[in-house]
RODO-2510 file (C-alpha; in nm, 4 decimals, decimal comma):
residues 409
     n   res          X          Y          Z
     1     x    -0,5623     0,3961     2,1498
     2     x    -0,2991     0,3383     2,3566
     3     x     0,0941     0,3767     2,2856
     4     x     0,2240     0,0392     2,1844
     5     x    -0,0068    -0,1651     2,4052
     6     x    -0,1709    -0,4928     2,2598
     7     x    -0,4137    -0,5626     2,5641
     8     x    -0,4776    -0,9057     2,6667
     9     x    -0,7304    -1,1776     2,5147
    10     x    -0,8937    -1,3263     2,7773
    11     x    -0,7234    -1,6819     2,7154
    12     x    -0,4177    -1,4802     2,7584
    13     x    -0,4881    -1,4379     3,1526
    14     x    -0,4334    -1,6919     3,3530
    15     x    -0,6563    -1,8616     3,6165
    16     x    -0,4591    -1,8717     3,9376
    17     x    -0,5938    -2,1833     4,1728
    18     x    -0,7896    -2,0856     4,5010
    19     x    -0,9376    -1,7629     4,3113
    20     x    -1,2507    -1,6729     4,1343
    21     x    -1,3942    -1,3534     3,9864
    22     x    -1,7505    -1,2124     3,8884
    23     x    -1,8920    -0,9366     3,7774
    24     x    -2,2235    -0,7161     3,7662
    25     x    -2,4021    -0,4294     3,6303
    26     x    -2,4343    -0,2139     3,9363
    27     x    -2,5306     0,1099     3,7528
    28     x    -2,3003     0,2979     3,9162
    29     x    -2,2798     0,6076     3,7204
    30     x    -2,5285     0,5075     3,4604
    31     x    -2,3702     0,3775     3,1981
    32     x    -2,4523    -0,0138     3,0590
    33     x    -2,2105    -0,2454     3,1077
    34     x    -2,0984    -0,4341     3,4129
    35     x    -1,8983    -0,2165     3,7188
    36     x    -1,8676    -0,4527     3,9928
    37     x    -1,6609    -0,6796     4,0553
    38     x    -1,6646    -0,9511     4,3382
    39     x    -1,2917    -1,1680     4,3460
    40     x    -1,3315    -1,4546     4,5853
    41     x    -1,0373    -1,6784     4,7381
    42     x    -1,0031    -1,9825     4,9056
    43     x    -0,9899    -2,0203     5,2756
    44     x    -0,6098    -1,9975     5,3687
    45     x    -0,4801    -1,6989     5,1123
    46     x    -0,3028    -1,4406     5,2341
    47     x    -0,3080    -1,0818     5,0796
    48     x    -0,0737    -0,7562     5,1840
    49     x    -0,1181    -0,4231     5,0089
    50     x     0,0677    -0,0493     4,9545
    51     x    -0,2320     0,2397     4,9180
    52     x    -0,2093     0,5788     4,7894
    53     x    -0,0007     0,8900     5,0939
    54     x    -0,2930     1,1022     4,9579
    55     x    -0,4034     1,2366     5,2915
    56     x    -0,7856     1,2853     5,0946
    57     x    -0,7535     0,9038     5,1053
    58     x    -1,1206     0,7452     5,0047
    59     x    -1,2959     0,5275     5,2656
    60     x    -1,1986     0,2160     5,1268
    61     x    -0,8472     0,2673     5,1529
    62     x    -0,9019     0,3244     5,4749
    63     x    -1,1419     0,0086     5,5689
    64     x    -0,8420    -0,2036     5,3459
    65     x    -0,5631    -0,0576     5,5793
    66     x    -0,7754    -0,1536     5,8791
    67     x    -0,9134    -0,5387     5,7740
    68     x    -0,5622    -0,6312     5,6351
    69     x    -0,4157    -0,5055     5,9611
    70     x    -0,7216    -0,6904     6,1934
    71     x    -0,7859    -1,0213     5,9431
    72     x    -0,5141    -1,3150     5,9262
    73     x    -0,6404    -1,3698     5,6150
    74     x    -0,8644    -1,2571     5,3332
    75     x    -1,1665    -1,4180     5,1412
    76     x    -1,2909    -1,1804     4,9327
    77     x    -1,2012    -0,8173     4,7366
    78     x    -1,5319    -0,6018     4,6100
    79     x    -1,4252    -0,3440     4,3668
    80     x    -1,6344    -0,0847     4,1890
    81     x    -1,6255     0,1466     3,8645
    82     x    -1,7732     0,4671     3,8526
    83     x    -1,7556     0,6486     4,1837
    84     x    -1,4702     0,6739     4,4487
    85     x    -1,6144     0,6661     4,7356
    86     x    -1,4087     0,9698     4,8478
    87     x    -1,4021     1,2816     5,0128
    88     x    -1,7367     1,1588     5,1391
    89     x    -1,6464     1,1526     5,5633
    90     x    -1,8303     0,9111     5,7910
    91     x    -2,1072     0,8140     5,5728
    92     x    -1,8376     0,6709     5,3308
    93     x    -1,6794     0,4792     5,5975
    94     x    -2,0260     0,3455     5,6519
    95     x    -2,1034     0,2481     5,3099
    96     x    -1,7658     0,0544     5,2794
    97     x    -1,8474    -0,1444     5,5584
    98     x    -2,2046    -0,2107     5,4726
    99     x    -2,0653    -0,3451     5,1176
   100     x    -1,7663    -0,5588     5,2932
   101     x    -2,0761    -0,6648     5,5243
   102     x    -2,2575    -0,7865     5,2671
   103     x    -1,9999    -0,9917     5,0863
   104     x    -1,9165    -1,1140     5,4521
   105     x    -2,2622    -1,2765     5,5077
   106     x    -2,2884    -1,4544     5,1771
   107     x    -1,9713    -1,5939     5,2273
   108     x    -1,9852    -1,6897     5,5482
   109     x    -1,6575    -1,5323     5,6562
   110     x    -1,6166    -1,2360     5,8940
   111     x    -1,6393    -0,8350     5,7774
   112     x    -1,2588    -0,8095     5,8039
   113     x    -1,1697    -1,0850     5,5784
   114     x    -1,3359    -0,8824     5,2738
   115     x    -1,1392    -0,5846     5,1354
   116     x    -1,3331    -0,2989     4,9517
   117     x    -1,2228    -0,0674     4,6636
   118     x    -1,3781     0,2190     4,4300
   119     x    -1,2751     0,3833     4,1420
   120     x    -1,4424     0,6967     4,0087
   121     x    -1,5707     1,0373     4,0467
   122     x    -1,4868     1,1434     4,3782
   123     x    -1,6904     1,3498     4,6350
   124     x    -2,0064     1,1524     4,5554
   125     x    -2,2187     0,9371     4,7872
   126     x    -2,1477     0,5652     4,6891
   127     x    -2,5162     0,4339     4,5692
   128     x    -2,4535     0,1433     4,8083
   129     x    -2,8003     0,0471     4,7625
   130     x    -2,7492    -0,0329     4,4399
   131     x    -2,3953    -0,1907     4,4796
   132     x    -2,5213    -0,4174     4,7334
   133     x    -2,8225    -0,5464     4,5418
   134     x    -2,5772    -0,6886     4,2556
   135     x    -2,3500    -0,8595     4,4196
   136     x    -2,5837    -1,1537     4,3973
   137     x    -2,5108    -1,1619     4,0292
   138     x    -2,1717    -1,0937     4,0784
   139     x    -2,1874    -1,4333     4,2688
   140     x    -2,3586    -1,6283     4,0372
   141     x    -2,0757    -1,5546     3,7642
   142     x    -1,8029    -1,6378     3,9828
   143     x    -1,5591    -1,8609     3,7779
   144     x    -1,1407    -1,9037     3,7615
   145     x    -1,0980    -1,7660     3,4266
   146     x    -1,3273    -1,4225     3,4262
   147     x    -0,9986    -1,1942     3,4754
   148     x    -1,1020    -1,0581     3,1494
   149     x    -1,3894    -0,9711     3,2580
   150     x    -1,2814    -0,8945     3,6002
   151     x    -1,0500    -0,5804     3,4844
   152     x    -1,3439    -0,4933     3,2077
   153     x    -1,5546    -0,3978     3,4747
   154     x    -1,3439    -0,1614     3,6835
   155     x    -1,2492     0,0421     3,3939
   156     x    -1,3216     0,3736     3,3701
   157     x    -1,1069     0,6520     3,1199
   158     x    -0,9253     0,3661     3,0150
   159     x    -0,9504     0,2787     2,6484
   160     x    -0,8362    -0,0956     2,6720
   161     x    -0,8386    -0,4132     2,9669
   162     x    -0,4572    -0,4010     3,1311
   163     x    -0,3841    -0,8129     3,2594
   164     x    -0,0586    -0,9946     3,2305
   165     x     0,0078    -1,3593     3,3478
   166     x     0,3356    -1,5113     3,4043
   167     x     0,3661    -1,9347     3,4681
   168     x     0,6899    -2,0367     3,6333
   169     x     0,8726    -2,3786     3,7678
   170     x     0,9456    -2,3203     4,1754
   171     x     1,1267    -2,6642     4,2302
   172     x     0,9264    -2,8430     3,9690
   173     x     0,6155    -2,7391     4,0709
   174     x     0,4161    -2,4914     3,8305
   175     x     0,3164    -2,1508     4,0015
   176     x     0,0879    -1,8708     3,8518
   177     x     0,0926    -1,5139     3,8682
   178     x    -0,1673    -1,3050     3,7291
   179     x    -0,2273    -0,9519     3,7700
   180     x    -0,4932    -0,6891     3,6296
   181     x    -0,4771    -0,3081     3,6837
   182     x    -0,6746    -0,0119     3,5813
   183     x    -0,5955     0,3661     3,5508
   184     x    -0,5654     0,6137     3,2986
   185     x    -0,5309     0,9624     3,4709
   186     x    -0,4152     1,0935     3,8332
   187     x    -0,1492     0,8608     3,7975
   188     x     0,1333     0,9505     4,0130
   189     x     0,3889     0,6817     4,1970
   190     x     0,3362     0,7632     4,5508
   191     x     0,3316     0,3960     4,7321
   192     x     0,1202     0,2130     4,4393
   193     x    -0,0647     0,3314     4,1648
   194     x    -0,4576     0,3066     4,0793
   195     x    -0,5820     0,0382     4,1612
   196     x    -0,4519    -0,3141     4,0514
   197     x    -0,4469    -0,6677     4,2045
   198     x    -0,2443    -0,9216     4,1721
   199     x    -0,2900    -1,3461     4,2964
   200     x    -0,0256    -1,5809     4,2875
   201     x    -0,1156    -1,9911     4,4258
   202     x     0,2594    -1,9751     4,5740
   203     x     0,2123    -2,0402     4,9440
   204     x     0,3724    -1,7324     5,0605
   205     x     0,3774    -1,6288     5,4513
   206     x     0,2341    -1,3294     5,5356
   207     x     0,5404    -1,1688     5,6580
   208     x     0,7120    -1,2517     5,3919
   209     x     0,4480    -1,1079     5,1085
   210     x     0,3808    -0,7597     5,3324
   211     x     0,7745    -0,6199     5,2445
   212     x     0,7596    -0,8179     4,8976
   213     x     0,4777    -0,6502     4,7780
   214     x     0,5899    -0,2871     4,8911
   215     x     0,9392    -0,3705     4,6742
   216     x     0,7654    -0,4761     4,3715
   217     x     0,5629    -0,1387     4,4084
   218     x     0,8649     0,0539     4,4586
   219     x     1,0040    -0,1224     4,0640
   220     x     0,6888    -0,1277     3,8651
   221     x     0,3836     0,1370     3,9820
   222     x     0,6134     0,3855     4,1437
   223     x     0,7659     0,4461     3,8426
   224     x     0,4668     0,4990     3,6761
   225     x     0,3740     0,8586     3,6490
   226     x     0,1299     1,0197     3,3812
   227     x     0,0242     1,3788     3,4976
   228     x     0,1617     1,4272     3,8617
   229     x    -0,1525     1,3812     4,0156
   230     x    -0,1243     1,0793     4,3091
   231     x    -0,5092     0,9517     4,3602
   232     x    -0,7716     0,9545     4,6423
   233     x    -0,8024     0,6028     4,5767
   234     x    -0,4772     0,4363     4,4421
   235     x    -0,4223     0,0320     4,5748
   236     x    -0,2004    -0,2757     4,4825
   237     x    -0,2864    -0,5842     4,6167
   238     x    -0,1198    -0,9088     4,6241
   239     x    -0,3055    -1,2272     4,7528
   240     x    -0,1319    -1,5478     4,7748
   241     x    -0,3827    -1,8674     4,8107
   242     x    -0,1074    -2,1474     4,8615
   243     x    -0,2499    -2,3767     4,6826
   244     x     0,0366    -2,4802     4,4988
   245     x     0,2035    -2,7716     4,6042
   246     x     0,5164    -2,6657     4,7881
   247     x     0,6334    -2,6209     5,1524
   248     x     0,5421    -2,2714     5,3018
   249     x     0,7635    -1,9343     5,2219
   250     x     0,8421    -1,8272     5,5503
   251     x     1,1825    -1,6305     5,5088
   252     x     1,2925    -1,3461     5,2575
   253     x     1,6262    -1,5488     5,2363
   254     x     1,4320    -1,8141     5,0837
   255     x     1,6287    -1,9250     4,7683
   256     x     1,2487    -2,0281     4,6214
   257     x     1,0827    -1,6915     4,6557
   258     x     1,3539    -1,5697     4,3848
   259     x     1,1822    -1,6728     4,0254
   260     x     0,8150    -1,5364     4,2442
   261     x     0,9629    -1,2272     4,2748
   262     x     1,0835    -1,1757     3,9019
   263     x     0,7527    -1,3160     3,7939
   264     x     0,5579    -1,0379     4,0343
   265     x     0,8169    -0,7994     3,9014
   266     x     0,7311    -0,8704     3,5578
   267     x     0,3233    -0,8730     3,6150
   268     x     0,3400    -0,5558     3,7681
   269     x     0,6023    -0,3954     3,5218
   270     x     0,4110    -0,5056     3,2602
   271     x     0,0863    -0,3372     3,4134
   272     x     0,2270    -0,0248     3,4964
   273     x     0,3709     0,0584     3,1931
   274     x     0,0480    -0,0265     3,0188
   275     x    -0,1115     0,2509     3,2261
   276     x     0,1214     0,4875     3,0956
   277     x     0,0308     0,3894     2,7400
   278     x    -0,2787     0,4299     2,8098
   279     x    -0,2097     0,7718     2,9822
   280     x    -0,5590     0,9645     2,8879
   281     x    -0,4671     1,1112     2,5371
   282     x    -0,1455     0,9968     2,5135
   283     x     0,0166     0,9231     2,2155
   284     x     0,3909     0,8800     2,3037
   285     x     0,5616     0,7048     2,5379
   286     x     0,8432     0,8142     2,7420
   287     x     1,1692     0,6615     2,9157
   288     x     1,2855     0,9014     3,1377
   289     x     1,6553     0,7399     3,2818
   290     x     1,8846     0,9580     3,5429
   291     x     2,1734     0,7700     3,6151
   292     x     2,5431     0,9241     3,7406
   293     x     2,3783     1,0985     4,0463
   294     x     2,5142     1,0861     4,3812
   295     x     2,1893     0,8604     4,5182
   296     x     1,8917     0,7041     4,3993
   297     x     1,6685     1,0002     4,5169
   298     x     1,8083     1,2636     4,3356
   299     x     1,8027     1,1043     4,0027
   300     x     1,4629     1,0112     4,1042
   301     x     1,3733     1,3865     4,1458
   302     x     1,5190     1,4647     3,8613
   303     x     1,3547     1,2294     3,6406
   304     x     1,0205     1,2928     3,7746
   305     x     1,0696     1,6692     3,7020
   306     x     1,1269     1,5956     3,3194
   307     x     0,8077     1,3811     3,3067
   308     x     0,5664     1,5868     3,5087
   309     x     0,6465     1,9353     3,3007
   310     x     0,3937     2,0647     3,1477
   311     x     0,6350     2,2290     2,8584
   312     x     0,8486     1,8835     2,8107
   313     x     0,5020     1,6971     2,7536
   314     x     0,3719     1,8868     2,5186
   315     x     0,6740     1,9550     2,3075
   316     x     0,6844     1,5728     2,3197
   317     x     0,3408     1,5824     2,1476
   318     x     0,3961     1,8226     1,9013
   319     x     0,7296     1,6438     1,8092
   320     x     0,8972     1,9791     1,8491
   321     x     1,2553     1,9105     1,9584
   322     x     1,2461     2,2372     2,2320
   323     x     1,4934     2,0619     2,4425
   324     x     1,5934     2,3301     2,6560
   325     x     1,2962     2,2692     2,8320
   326     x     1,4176     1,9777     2,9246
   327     x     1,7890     2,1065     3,0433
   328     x     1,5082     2,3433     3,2455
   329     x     1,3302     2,1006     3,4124
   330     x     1,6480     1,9314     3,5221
   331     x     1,7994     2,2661     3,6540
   332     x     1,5186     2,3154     3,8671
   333     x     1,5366     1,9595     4,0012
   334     x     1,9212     1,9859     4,1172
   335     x     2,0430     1,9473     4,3889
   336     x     2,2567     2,2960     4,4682
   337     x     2,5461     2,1342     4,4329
   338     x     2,5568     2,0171     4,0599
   339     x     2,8109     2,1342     3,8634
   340     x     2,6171     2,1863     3,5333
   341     x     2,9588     2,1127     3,3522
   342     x     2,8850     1,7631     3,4289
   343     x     2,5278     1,7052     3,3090
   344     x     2,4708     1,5295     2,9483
   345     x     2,1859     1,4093     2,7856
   346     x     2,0535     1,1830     2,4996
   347     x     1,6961     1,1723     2,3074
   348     x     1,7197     0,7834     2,2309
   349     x     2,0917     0,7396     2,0367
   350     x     2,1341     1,0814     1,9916
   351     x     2,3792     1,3517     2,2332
   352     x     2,2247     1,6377     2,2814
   353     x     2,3991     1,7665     2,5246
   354     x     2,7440     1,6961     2,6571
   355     x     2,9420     1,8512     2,9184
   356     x     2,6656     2,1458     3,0223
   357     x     2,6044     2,2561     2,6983
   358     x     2,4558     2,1760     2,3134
   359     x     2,6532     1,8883     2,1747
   360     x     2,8782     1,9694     1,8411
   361     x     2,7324     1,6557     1,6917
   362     x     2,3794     1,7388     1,8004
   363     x     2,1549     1,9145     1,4818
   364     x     1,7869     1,9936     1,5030
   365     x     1,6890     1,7189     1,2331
   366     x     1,8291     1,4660     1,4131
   367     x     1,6074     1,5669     1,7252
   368     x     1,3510     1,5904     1,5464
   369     x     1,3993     1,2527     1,3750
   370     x     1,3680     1,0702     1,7340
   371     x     1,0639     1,3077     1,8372
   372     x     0,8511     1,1953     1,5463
   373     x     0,8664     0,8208     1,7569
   374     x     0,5990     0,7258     1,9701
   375     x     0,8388     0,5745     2,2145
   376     x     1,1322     0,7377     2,3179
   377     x     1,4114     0,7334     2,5936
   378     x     1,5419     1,0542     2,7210
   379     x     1,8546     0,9769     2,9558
   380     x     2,0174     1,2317     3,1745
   381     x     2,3730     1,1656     3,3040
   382     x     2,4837     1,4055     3,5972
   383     x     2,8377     1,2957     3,6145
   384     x     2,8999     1,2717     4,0372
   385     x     2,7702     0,9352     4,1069
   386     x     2,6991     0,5678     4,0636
   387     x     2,2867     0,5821     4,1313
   388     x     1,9991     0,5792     3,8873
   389     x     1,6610     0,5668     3,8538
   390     x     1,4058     0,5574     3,5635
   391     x     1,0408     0,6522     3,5625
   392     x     0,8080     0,5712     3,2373
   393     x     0,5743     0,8542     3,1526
   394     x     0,3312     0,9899     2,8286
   395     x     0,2711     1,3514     2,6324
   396     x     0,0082     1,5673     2,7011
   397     x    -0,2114     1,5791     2,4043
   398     x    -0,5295     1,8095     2,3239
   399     x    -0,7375     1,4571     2,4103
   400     x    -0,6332     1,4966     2,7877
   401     x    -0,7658     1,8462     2,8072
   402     x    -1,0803     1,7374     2,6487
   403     x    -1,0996     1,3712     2,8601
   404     x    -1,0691     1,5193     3,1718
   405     x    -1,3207     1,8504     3,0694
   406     x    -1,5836     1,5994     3,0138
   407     x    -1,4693     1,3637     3,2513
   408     x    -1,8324     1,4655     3,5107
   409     x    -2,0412     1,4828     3,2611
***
């Protein structure tokens, strides 16, 4: 189960006006439950996205990048569970399109107004055939409030259904932001994470929502990491259907697109971290904060080098307070000019090391007090700056060895 995660009830997510969701039993990879998932909006909405720098990017990533670059707007997203659609060449490309073509003709809107994405085993043909023939079905269950269902169907190593909702007042006017996400494993921040979508009925402009969405990437699913692997496949979507009642975004200056952007923030924090929680096997969760460094990339390094070790994760998991691995991992992220002298770091409240070496206060119980909690903050201060940056990561357990063994079979 996951690290201090309740997940959603479906009353919990909210509908979101101008958008409704359905899902099918495709069969993807066999197993008997439903695995597509058709979202449809209202003509008008908008939708921007950041996808995965993975240069083995699947063939819907690269169909998305294409229609939201060729459509003015989008009707319709068609997600599936169970294969990924990449590493498969042309013939991937192919069956993208014939799915987005499909959705296209019982919509009645063009092939570039439909965005496609797959989750799943990669290097496998996608059984378009199959895919194709539900989305019928997928159709017929269309209604506002299926998010539940919605994120249900695209799991696939996850344990639990990841949603959050958020209602705010823009100049009196309600406005609703609901997000869903799945992911579990190769979760690395490298643009966006997974995949996970996100509709607000704000009526935000285009060229407004493109830079929005890459900055509420950069605070919420790029700081998301749980085993340093960045997917084929990862996208984060935001589609905005304007159907609220208010005058039209149009400039980032806007003083209204202020409480949207902490409510997106929050959605998408909230998401993020539940992936981590839900980090295959995990059973602790990690705050990893660098903050005294010269910029914001080299606490970022630094941070990420702590939560992607191998040797820090699993002494996190055996609760085994071998915290030189951690001064080791933060050695190796340096920049050559750190003076060591400098550096301090706590496990939670407690100083474990102060001024480049083992703190007089610190003793081994009290480390290994704080390492018996499932959720803990490691901070790292490098003494030569004013920047920071934090990254949320989990342990590597005997589970993850075992989930991803099996993960084909």
């Amino acid at each position: 189960m996951p690290v201090r995660y309740t997940p959603p009830k479906p009353s919990d997510l909210l509908p979101v006006p101008g958008v409704a969701l359905g899902t099918a039993a495709a069969k993807i990879k066999g197993w008997h439950r439903d695995d597509l998932l058709l979202v449809v909006f209202e003509p008008g909405t908008v939708a921007a996205g950041v996808f995965t720098q993975n240069r083995f990017c699947a063939a819907p990533v690269h169909v998305c990048r294409r229609h939201l670059a060729q459509a003015s707007g989008i009707r319709a997203l068609v997600v599936n569970a169970g294969n990924a659609n990449a590493g498969t060449g042309a013939p991937g490309i192919a069956a993208a399109e014939t799915t987005c073509a499909a959705v296209a003709s019982m919509l009645g809107c063009t092939l570039q107004q439909v965005l496609p994405f797959s989750t799943g085993v990669i290097m496998e043909p996608l059984p378009t055939v199959r895919l194709v023939a539900a989305l019928p079905a997928a159709r017929a269950a269309l209604a506002p409030d299926h998010w539940f269902a919605a994120v249900s169907a695209i799991m696939t190593t996850d344990t639990v259904p990841k949603g959050a909702s958020r209602r705010i007042d823009v100049d009196g006017v309600p406005v609703t932001v609901t997000g869903i996400a799945k992911g579990a494993g190769m979760i690395h921040p490298d643009m966006a994470t997974m995949l996970s979508f996100i509709a607000t009925d704000a009526p935000v402009a285009a060229t407004v929502l493109a830079p929005l969405t890459r900055e509420i990437a950069d605070v919420s699913f790029n700081c998301a990491t749980v085993d340093g692997d960045t997917s084929t496949n990862d996208s984060f979507v935001i589609a905005a259907t304007g159907r609220a009642p208010l005058p039209p975004i149009e400039r980032a200056d806007d003083r209204r697109l202020a409480p949207l952007r902490a409510a997106l923030a929050a959605v998408a924090t909230e998401l993020a971290q539940a992936i981590v929680r839900d980090g295959e096997g995990a059973t602790k969760f990690m705050t990893i904060a660098v903050e005294g460094g010269r910029d914001a990339a080299e606490c970022r390094r630094i941070a990420l080098r702590i939560a992607h070790s191998p040797l820090v994760k699993t002494a996190f998991f055996a609760s085994d307070p071998n915290l030189g691995r951690i001064v080791c991992a933060i050695g190796n992220a340096a920049p050559s000019d750190l003076d060591p002298s400098r550096v301090s770091f706590w496990l939670d409240d407690v100083l474990v090391v102060e001024n480049g070496g083992r703190a007089a206060s610190y003793g081994e119980a009290d480390g290994q007090r704080v390492m018996k909690n499932d959720e803990i903050t490691v901070r790292v201060a490098l003494g030569r700056g004013r920047a920071a940056s934090t990254v949320w990561t989990c342990d590597f357990s005997h589970d993850y060895v075992s989930i991803n063994a099996d993960y084909r079979s």
